[in-house]
C-alpha positions as CSV (number, residue, x, y, z in Angstrom):
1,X,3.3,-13.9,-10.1
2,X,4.8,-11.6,-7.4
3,X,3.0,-9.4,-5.0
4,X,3.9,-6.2,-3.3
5,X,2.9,-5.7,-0.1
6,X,3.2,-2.3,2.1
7,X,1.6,-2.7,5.7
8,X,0.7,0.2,7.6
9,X,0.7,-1.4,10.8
10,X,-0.3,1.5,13.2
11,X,-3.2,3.9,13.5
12,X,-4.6,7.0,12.6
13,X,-6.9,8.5,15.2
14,X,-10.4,8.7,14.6
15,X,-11.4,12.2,13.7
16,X,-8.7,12.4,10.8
17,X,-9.2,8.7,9.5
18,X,-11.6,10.2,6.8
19,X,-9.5,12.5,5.6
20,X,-6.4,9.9,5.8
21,X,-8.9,7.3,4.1
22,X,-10.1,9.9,1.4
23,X,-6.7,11.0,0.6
24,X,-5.7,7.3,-0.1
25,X,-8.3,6.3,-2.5
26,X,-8.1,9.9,-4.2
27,X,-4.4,10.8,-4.7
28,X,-2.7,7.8,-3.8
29,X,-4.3,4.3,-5.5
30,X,-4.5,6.0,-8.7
31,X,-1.1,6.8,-8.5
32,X,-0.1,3.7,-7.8
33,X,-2.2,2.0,-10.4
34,X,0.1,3.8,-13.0
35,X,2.9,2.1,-11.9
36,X,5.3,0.0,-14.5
37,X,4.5,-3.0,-15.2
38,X,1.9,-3.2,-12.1
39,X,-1.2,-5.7,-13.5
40,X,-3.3,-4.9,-10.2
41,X,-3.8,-3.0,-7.1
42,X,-5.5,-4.1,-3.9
43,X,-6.5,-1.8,-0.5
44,X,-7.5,-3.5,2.7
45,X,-8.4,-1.8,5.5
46,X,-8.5,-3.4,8.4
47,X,-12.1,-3.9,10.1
48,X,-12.1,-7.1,12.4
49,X,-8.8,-8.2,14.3
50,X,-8.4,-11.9,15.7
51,X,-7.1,-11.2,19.5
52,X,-3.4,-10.6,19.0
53,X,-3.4,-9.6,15.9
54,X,-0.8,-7.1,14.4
55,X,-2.6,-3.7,14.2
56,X,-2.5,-3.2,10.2
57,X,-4.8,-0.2,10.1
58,X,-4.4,-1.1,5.9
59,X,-2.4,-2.9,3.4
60,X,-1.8,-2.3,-0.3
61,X,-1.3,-5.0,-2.7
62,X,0.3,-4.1,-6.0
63,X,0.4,-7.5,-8.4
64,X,3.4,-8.0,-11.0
65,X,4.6,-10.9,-13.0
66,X,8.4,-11.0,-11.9
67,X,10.6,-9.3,-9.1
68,X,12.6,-7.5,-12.4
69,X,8.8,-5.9,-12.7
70,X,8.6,-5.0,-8.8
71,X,12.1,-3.6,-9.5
72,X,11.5,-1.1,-12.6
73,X,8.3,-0.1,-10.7
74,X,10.5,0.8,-7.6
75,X,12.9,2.9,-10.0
76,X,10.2,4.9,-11.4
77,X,9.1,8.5,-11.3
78,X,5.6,7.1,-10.8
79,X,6.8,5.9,-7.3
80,X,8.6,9.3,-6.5
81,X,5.6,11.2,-6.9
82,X,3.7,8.5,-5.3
83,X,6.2,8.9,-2.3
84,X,6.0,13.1,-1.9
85,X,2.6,13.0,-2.2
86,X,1.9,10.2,0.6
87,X,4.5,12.3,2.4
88,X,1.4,15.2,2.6
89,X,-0.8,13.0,4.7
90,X,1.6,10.8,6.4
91,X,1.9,12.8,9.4
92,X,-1.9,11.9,10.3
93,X,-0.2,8.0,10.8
94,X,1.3,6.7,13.7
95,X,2.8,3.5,13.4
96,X,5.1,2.3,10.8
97,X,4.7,1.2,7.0
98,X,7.0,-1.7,5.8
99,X,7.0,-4.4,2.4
100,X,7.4,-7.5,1.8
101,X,7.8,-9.3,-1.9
102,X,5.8,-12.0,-1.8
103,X,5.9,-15.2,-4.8
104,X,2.0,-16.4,-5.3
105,X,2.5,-19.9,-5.6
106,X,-1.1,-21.0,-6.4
107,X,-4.5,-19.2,-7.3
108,X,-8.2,-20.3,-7.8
């Protein structure tokens, strides 16, 4: 099992965070749930930070089987569209977003 994480580590100021928050769980998640190959997607949003703590504002989890599945998903039209229309919200982010593949070794 592989996981695909994207880490908005940044903020978004307060009076547009609903509209930034709204416009994820509306246009974007769905999007991303139609991914190839994708068996799950996970948003976090950040609510309690240890001191010292990276500031994630969120992080989206997308689940696969293999990195040939994280590939194919990365190469699809699905993720273009995904990408122009987190493009229309993206200026209300400051920070930066960056991934990492991760291999689940062990599960309950």
């Amino acid at each position: 099992m592989h996981i695909r994480c994207a880490y908005f580590e940044g903020t978004v100021a307060p009076e547009d965070r609903t509209r930034f928050d709204s416009f994820m769980d509306t246009e974007i998640m769905p999007r991303l749930t139609r991914m190839p190959k994708v068996r799950a997607v996970r948003l976090l949003r950040g609510e309690e930070f240890q001191d010292g703590a990276p500031g994630i504002y969120q992080t989206i989890e997308q689940e696969y089987d293999s990195l040939a599945d994280i590939e194919a998903a990365l190469s699809s039209e699905v993720r273009s569209e995904m990408r122009a229309k987190l493009a229309e919200v993206m200026g209300l982010f400051e920070g930066r977003v960056w991934h990492i593949n991760h291999r689940l070794e062990s599960f309950l």
